[in-house]
N, C-alpha and C positions, 0 to 999 in steps of 0.2 A: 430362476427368479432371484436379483437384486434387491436384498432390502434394505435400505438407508434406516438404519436406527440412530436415535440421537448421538451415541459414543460414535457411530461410525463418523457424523456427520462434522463431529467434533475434532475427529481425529485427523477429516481427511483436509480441514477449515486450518487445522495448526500447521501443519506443512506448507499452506498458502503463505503464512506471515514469515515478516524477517525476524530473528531475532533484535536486531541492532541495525540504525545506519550502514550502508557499506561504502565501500568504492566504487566499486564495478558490479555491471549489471549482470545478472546471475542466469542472461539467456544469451547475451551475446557478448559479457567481457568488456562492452566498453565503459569509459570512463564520463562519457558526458551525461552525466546526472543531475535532476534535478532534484532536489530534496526542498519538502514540504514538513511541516506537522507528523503526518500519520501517514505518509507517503515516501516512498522514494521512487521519480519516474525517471526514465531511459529516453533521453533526446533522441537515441539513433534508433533503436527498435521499439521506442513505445510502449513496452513493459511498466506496468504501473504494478507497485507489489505494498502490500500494509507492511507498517513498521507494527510487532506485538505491541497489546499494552500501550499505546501509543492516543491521546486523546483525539475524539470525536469532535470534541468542541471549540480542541485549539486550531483544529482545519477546519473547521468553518468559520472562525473567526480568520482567518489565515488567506481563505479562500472571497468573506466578503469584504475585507481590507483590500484586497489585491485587485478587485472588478472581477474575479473571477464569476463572481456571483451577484445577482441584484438582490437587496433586501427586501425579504417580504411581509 
């Protein structure tokens, strides 16, 4: 039996994030990127990855400037 404890949980949530911006996308190498706020997403595989530390709020501002999102 598997037990997710909070450090586990923590631990395994840090490895998700990027440290920094990149170039290339860290599943398939390419270079066509989109970069957001708290995001960097991969045009060709789709790969959406958190940027750490990275604000919550500047991507939703980010995302309701853009039409991404309706204001509610």
């Amino acid at each position: 039996m598997l037990r997710l404890t909070p450090e586990r949980a923590l631990a395994r949530a840090s490895r998700r994030f990027l440290a920094e911006r990149v170039d290339r996308c860290s599943k398939c190498g390419s270079t066509f990127l989109g970069h957001e706020p708290a995001f960097v997403h991969c045009h060709y595989c789709g790969r959406m990855a958190r940027i750490k530390n990275a604000s919550l709020l500047a991507q939703e501002l980010f995302e309701l400037r853009s039409g991404m999102r309706l204001a509610s």
